[in-house]
Residue frames as a rotation matrix with the C-alpha (Angstrom) as fourth column:
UNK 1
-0.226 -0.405 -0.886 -108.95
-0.738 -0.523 0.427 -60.13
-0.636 0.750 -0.181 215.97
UNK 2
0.872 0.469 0.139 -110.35
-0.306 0.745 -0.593 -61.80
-0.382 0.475 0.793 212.99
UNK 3
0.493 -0.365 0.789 -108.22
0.370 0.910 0.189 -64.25
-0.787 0.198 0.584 210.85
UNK 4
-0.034 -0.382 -0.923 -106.30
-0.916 -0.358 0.181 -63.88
-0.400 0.852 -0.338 207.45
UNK 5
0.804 0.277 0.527 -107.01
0.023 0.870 -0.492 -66.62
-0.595 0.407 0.693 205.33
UNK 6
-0.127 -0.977 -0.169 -104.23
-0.463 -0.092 0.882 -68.21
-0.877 0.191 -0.441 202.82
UNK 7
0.698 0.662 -0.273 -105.14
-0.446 0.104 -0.889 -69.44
-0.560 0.742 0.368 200.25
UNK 8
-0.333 -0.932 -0.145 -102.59
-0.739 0.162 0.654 -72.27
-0.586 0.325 -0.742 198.38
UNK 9
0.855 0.354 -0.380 -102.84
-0.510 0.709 -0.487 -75.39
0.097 0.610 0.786 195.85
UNK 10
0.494 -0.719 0.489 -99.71
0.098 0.605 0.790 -77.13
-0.864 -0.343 0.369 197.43
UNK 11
0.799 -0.509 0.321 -97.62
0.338 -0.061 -0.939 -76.17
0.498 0.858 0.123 194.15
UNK 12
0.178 -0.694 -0.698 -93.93
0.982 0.079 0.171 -75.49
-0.064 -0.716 0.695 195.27
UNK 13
-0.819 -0.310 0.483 -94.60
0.206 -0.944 -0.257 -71.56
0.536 -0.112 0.837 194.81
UNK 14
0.540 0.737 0.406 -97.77
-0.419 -0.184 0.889 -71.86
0.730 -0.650 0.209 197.21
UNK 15
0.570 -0.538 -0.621 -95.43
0.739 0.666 0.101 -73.94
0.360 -0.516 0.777 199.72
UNK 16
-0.125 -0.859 -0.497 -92.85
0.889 0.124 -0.440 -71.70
0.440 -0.497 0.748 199.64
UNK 17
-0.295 0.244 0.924 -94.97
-0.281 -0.946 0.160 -68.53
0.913 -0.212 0.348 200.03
UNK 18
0.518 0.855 -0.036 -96.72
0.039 0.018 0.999 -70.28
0.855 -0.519 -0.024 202.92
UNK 19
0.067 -0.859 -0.508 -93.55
0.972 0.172 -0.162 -71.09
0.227 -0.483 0.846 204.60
UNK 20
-0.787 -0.497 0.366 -92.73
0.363 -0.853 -0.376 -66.79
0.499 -0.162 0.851 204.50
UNK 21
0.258 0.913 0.316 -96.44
-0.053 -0.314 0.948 -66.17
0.965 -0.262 -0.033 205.25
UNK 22
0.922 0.382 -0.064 -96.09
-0.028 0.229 0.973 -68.02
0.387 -0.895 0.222 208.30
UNK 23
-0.295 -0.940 0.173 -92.25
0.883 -0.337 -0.327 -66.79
0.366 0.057 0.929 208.93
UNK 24
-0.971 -0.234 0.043 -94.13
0.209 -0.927 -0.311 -63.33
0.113 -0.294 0.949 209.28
UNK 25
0.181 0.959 0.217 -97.44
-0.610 -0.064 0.790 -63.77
0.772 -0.275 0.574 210.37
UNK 26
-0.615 -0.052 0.787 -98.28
-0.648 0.603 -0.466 -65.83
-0.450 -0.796 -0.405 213.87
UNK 27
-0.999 -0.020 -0.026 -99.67
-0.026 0.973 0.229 -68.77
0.021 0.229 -0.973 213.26
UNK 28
-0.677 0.637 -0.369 -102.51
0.630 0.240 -0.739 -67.99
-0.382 -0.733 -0.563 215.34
UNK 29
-0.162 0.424 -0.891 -103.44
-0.226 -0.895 -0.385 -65.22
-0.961 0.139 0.241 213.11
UNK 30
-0.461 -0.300 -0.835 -103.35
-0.866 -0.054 0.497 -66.81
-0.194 0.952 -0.235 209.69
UNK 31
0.670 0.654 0.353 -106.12
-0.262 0.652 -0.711 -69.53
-0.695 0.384 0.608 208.50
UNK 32
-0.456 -0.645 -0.613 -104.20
-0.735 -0.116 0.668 -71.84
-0.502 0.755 -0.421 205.81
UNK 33
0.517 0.785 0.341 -106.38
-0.345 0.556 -0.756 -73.25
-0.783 0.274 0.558 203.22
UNK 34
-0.828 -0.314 0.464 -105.03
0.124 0.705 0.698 -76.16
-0.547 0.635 -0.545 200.75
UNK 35
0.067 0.962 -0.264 -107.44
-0.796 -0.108 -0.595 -75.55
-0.601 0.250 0.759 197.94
UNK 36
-0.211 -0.267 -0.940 -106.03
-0.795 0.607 0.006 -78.83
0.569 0.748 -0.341 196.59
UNK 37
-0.799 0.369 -0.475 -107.16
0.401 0.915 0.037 -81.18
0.448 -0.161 -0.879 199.23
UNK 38
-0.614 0.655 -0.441 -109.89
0.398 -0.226 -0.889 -78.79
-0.682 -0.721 -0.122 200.69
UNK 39
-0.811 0.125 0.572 -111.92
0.493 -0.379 0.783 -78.30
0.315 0.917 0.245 196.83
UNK 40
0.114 0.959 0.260 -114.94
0.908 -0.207 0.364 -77.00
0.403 0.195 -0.894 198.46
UNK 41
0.540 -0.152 -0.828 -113.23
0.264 -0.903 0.338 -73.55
-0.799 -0.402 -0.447 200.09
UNK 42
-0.441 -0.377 0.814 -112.58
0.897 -0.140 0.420 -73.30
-0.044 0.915 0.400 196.12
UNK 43
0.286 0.935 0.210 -116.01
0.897 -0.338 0.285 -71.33
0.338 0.107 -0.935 196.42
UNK 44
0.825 0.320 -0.465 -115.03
0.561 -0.363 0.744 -69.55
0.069 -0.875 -0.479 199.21
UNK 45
-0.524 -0.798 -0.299 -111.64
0.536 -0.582 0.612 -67.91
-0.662 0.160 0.732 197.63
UNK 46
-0.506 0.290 0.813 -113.28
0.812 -0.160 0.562 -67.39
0.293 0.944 -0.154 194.55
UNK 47
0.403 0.845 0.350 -116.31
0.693 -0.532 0.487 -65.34
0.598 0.046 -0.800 196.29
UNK 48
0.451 -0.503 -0.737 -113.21
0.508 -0.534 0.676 -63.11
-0.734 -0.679 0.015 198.70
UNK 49
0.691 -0.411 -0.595 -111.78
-0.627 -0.750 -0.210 -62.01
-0.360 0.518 -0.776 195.41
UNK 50
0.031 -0.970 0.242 -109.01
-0.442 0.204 0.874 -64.62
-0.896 -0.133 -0.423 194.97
UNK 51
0.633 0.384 -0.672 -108.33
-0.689 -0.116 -0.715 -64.57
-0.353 0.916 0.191 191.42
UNK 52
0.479 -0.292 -0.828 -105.34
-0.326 0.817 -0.476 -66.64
0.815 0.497 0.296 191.72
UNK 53
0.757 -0.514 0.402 -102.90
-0.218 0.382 0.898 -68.66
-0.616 -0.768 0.177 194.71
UNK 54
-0.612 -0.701 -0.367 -100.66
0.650 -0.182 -0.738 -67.94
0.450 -0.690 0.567 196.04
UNK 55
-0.362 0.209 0.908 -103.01
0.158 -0.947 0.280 -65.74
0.919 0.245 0.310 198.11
UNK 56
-0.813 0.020 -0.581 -103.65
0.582 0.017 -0.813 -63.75
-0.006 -1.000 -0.026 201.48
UNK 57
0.008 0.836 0.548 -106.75
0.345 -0.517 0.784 -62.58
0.939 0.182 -0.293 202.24
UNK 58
-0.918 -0.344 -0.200 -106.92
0.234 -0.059 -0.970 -60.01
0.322 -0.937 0.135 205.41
UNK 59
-0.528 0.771 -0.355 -109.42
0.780 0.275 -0.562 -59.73
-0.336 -0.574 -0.747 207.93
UNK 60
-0.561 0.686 -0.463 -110.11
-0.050 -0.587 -0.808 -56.47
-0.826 -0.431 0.363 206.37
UNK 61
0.507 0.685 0.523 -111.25
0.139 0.535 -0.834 -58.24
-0.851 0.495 0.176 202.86
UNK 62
0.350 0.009 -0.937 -108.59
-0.929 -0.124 -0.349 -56.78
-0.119 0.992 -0.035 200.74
UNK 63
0.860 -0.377 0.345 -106.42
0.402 0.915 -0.003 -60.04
-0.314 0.141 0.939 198.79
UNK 64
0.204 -0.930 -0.307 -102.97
-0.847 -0.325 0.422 -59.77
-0.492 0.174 -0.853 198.48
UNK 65
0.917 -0.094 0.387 -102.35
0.160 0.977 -0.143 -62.52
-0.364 0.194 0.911 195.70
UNK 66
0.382 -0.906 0.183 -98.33
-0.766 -0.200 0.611 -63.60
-0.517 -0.374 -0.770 195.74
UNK 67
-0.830 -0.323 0.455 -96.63
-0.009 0.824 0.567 -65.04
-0.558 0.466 -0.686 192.70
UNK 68
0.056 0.774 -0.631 -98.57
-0.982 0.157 0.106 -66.93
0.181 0.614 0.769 190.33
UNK 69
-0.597 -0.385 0.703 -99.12
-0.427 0.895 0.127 -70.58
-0.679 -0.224 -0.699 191.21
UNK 70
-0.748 0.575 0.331 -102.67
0.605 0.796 -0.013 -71.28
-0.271 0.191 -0.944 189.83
UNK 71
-0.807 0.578 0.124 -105.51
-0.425 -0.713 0.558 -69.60
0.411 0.398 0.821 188.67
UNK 72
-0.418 0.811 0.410 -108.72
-0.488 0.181 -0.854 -69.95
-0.766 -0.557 0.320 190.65
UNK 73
0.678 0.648 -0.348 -110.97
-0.734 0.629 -0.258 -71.02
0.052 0.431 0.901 187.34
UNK 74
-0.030 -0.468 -0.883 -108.15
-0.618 0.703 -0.352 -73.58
0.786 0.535 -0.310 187.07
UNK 75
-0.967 -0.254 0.018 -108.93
-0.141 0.474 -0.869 -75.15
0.213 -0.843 -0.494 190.63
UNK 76
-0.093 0.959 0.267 -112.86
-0.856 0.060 -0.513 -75.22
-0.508 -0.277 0.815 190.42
């Protein structure tokens, strides 16, 4: 089974979503990307759809994006 990517900027509404994410997702199933210390998988939300983070991308490509922390142009 492929992955689900997360998608956060370590703000304390990307924190605490990741915290429920991974509350109700296994671990093992859920990729978690810091686009605040990881700036090049900026690219790589951006080109999945992820307009802003909080967000889950699932394996089958839609994005579920949770909250508003950040805006994607605001993290490139």
């Amino acid at each position: 089974m492929e992955k689900a990517v997360f998608y956060h900027a370590g703000c304390p509404v990307c924190v605490s979503a990741e915290q429920d994410i991974l509350h109700l997702i296994p671990a093992a199933q859920v990729e978690v990307v810091h686009l605040g210390s990881e700036k090049s998988k900026v690219k790589d939300a951006d080109a999945a759809g992820v307009k802003s983070v909080p967000a889950l991308v699932l394996p089958n490509g839609n994005v579920l994006h949770i909250n508003f922390g950040a805006s994607i142009e605001d993290l490139k």
